[in-house]
BALOBA-1460 file (C-alpha; in Angstrom, 3 decimals):
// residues 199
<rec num="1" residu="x" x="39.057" y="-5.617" z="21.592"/>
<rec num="2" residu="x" x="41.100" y="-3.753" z="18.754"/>
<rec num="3" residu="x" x="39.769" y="-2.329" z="15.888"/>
<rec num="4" residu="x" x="41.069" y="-5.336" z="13.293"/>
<rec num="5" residu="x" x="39.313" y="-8.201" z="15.270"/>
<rec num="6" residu="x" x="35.550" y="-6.234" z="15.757"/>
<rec num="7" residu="x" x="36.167" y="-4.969" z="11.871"/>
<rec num="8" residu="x" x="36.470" y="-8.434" z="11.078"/>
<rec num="9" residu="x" x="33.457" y="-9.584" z="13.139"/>
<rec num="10" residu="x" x="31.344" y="-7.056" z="11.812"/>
<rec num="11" residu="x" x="32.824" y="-7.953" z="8.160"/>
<rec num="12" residu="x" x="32.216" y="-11.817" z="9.218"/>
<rec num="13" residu="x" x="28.603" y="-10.711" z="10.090"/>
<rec num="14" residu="x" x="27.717" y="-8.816" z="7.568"/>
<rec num="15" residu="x" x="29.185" y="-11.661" z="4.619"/>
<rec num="16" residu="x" x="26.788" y="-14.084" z="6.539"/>
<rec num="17" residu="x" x="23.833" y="-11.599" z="6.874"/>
<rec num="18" residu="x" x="24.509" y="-11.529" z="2.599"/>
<rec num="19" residu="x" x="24.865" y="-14.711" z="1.917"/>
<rec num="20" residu="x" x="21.460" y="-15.209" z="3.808"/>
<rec num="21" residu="x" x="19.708" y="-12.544" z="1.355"/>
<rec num="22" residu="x" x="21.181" y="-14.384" z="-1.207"/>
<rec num="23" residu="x" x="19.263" y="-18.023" z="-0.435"/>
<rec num="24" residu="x" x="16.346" y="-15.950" z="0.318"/>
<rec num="25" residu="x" x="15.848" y="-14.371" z="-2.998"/>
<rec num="26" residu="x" x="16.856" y="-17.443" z="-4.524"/>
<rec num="27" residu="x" x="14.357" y="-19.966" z="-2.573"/>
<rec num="28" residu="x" x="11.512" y="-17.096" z="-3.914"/>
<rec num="29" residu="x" x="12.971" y="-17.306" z="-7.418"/>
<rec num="30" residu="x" x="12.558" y="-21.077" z="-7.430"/>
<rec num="31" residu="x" x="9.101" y="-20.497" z="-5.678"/>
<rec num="32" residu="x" x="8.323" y="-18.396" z="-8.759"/>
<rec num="33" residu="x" x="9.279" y="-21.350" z="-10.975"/>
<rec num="34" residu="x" x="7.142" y="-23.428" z="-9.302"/>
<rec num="35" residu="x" x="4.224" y="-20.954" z="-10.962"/>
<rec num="36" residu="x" x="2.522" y="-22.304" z="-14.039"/>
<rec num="37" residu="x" x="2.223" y="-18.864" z="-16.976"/>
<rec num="38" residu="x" x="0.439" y="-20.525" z="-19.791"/>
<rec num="39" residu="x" x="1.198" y="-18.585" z="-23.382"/>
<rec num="40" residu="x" x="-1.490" y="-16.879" z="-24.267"/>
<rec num="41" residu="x" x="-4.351" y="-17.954" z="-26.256"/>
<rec num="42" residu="x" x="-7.773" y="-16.627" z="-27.262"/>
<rec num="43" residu="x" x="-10.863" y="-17.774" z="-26.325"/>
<rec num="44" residu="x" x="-14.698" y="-16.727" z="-27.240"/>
<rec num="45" residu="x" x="-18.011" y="-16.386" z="-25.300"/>
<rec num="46" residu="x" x="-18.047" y="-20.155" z="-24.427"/>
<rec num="47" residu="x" x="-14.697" y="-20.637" z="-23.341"/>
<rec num="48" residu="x" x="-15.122" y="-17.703" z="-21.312"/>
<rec num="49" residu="x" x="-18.297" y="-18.825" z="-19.486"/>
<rec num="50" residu="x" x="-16.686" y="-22.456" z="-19.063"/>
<rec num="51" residu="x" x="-13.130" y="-20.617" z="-17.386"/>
<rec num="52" residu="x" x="-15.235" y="-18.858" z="-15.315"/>
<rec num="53" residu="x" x="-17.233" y="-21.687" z="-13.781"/>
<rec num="54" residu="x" x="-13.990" y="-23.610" z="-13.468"/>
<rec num="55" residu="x" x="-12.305" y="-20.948" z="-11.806"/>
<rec num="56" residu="x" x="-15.247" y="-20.681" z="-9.393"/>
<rec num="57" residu="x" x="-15.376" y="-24.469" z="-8.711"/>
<rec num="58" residu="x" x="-11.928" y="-24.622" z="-7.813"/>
<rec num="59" residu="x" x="-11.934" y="-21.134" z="-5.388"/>
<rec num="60" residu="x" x="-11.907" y="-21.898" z="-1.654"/>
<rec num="61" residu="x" x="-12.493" y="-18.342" z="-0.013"/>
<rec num="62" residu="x" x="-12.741" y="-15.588" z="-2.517"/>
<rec num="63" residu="x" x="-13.534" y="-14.272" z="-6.586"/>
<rec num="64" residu="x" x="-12.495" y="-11.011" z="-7.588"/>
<rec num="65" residu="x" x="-13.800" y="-10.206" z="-10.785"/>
<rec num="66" residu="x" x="-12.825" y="-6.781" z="-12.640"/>
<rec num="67" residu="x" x="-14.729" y="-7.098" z="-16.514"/>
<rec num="68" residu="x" x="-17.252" y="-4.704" z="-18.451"/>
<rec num="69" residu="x" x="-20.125" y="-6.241" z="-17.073"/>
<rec num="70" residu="x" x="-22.548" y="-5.109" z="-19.977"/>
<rec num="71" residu="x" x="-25.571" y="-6.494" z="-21.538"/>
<rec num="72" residu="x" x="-24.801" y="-8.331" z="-24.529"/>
<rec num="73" residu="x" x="-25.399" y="-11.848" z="-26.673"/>
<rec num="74" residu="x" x="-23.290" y="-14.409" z="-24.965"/>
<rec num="75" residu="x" x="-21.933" y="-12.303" z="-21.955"/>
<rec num="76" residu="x" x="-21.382" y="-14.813" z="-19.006"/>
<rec num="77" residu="x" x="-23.377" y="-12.336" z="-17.115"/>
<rec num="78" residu="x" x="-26.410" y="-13.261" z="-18.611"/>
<rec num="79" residu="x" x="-26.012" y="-17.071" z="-18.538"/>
<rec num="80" residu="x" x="-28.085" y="-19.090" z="-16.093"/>
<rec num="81" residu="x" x="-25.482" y="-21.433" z="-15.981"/>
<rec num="82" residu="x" x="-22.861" y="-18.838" z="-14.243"/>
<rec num="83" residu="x" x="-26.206" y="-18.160" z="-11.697"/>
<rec num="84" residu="x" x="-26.339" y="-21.328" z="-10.733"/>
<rec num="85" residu="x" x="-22.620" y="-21.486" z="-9.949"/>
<rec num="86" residu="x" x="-22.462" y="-18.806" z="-7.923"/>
<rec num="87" residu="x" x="-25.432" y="-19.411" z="-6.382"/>
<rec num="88" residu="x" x="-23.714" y="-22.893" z="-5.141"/>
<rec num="89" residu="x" x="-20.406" y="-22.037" z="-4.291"/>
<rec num="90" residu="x" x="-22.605" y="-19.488" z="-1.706"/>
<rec num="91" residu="x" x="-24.174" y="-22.372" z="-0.416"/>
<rec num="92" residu="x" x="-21.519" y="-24.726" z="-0.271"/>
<rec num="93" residu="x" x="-18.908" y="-22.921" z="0.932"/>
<rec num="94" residu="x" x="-20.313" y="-20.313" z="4.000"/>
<rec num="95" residu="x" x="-17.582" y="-17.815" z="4.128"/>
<rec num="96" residu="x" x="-16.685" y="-17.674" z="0.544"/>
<rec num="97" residu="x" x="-17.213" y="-13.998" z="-0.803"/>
<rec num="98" residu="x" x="-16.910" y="-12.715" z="-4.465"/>
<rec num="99" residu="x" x="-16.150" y="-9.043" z="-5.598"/>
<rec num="100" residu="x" x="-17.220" y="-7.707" z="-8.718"/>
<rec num="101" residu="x" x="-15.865" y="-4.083" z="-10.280"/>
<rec num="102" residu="x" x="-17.632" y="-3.833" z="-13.452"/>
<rec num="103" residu="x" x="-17.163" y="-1.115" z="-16.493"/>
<rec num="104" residu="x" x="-20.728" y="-1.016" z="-17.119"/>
<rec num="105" residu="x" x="-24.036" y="-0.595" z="-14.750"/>
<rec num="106" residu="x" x="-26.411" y="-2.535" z="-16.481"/>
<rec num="107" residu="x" x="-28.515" y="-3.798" z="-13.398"/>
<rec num="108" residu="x" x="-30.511" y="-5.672" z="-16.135"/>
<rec num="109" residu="x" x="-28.510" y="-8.511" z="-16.296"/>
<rec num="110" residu="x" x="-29.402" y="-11.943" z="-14.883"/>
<rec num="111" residu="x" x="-26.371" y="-11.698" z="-12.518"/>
<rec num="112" residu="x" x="-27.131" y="-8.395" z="-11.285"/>
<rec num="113" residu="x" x="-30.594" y="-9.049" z="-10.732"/>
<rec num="114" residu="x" x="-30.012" y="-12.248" z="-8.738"/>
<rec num="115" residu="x" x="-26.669" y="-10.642" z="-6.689"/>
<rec num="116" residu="x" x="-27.202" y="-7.070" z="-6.091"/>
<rec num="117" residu="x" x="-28.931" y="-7.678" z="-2.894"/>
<rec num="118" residu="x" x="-26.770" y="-10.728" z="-1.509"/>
<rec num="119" residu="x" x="-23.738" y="-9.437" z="1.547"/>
<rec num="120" residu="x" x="-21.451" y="-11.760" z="0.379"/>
<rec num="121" residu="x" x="-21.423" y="-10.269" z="-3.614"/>
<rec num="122" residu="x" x="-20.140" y="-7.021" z="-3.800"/>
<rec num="123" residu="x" x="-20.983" y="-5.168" z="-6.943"/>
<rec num="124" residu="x" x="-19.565" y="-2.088" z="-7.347"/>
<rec num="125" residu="x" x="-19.833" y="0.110" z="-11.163"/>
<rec num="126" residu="x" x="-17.626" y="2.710" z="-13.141"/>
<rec num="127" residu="x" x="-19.165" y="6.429" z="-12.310"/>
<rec num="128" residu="x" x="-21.709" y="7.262" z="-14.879"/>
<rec num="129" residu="x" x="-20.050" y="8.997" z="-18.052"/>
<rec num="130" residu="x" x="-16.612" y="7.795" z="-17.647"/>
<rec num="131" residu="x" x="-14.842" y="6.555" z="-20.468"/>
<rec num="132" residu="x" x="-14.212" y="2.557" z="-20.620"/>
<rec num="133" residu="x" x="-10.649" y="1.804" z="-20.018"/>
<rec num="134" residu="x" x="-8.590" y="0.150" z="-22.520"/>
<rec num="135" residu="x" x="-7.069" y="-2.319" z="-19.693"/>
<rec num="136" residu="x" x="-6.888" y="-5.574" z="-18.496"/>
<rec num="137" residu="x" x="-9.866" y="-7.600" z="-17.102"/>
<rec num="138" residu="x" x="-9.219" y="-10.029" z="-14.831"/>
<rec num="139" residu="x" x="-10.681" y="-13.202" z="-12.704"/>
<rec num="140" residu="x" x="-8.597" y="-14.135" z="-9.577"/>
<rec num="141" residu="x" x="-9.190" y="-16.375" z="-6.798"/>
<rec num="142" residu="x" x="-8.232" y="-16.823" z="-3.390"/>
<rec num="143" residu="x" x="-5.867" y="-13.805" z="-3.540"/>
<rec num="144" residu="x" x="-3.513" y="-14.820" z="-6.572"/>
<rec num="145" residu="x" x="-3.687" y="-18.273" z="-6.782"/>
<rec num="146" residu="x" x="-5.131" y="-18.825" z="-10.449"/>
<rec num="147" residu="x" x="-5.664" y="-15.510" z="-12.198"/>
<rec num="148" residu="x" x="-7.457" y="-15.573" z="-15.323"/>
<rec num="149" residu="x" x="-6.513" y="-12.298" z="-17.596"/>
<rec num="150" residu="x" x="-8.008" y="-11.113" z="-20.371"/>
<rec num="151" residu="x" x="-8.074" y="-8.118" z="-23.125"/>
<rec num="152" residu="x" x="-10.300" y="-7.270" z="-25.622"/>
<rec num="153" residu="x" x="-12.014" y="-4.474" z="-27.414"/>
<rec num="154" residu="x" x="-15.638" y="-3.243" z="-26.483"/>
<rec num="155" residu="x" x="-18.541" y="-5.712" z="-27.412"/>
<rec num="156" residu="x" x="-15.709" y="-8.142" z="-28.936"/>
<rec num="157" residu="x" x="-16.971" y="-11.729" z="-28.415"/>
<rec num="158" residu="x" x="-13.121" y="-13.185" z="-29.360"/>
<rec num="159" residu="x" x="-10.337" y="-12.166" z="-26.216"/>
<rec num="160" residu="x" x="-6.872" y="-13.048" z="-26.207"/>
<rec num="161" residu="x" x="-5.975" y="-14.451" z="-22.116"/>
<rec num="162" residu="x" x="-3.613" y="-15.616" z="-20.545"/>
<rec num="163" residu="x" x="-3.852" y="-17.677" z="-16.894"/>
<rec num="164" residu="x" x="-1.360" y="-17.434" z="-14.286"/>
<rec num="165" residu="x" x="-1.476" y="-20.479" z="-12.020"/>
<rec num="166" residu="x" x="0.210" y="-20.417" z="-8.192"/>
<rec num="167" residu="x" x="-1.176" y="-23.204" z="-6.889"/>
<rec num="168" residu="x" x="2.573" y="-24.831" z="-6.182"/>
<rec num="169" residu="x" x="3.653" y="-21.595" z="-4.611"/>
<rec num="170" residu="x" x="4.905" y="-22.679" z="-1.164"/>
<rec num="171" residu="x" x="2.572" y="-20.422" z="1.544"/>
<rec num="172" residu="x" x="5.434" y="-19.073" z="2.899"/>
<rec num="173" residu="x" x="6.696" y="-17.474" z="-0.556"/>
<rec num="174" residu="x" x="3.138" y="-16.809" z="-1.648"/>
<rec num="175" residu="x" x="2.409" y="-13.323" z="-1.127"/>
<rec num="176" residu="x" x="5.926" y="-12.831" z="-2.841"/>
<rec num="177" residu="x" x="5.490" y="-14.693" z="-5.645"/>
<rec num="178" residu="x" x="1.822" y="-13.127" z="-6.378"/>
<rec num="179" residu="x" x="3.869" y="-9.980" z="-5.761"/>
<rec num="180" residu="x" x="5.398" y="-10.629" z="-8.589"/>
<rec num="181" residu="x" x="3.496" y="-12.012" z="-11.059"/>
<rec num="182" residu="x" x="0.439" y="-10.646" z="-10.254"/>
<rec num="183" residu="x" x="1.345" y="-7.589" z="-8.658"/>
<rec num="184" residu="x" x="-0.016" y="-4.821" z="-10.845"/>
<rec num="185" residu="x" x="-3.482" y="-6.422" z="-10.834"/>
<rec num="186" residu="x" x="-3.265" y="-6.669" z="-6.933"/>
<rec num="187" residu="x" x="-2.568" y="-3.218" z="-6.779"/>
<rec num="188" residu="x" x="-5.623" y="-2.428" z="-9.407"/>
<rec num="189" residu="x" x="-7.981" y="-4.489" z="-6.657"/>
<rec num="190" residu="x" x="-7.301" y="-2.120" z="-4.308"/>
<rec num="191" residu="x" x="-7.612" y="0.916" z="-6.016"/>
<rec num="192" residu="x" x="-10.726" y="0.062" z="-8.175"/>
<rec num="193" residu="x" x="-12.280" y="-1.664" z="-4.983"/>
<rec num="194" residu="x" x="-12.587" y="1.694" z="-3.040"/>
<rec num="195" residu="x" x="-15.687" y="2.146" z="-0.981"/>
<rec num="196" residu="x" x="-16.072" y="5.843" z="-2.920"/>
<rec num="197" residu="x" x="-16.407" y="4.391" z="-6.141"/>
<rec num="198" residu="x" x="-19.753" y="2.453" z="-5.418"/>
<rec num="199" residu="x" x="-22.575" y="2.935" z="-7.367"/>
């Protein structure tokens, strides 16, 4: 075989080999469409307790939570109605798990005193003394497909949020498209969800 015609094969193969990259980075990029990214809005204690819950209902295997977790008027973590919740989407739904990273260790609050003994609620607290990042809190379910992001200052009741729904990701684009979107706070799970930083 001469050097012209395997050049030419290898060119011929390597053309086809781009072109496939090509549809494959574009059937993502329409999978990415198929995401909903409402504008932002901002919400207040109610809203927040109602997202949550709604959130919840709609989870099939998993919750992370990252949020201050603090004792204060109207925090979610101190509403019976968020108990009660949680207490059936345990019972409903056997294998579903929920992990919560919070700023604060306030064991005083009605979530923490109903879930810090239960295996399938992992609570996990800042180390004592450190400073309260200025970062993004964030409710996700089911490993990216409706995230629920919020920002606000310290003991604010008012939080601007934004959702990110991936419900019409394709399963076989998901972990791409979550990539993506939600990649940073995917990244954040892992760090923040380290066994050393247990309290």
């Amino acid at each position: 075989m001469s050097v012209y015609i395997l050049g030419g094969i290898i060119g011929g193969v390597l053309v086809v080999a781009g072109v496939a990259v090509v549809i494959w980075f574009a059937f993502i990029m329409f999978q990415t469409l198929n995401a909903i990214i409402y504008a932002p809005q901002t919400n207040d204690d109610s809203f927040a307790i109602g997202k949550f819950t709604d959130l919840l209902g709609r989870a099939q295997s998993n919750m992370t939570v990252y949020d201050d977790g603090n004792k204060m008027e109207g925090s979610l973590y101190m509403q019976q109605e968020v108990v009660e919740a949680v207490k059936k989407k345990l019972h409903d739904v056997p294998n579903f798990t929920m992990r919560c990273y919070f700023n604060f260790n306030e064991p005083t609050t009605l979530f923490r005193q109903t879930f810090d003994d239960d295996d399938r609620v992992t609570i996990q607290t800042r180390p004592t003394g450190e400073a309260r990042p200025d970062d993004t809190h964030y409710k996700i379910i089911d490993g990216g497909k409706i995230a629920y992001l919020s920002q606000h200052e310290q003991g604010e009741s008012k939080r601007k949020f934004q959702v990110i729904d991936c419900t019409r990701v394709r399963p076989w684009a998901f972990e791409r498209v979550t990539d993506s979107l939600l990649g940073k706070y995917k990244k954040d799970m892992e760090l923040k969800f380290q066994p050393q930083l247990a309290s």
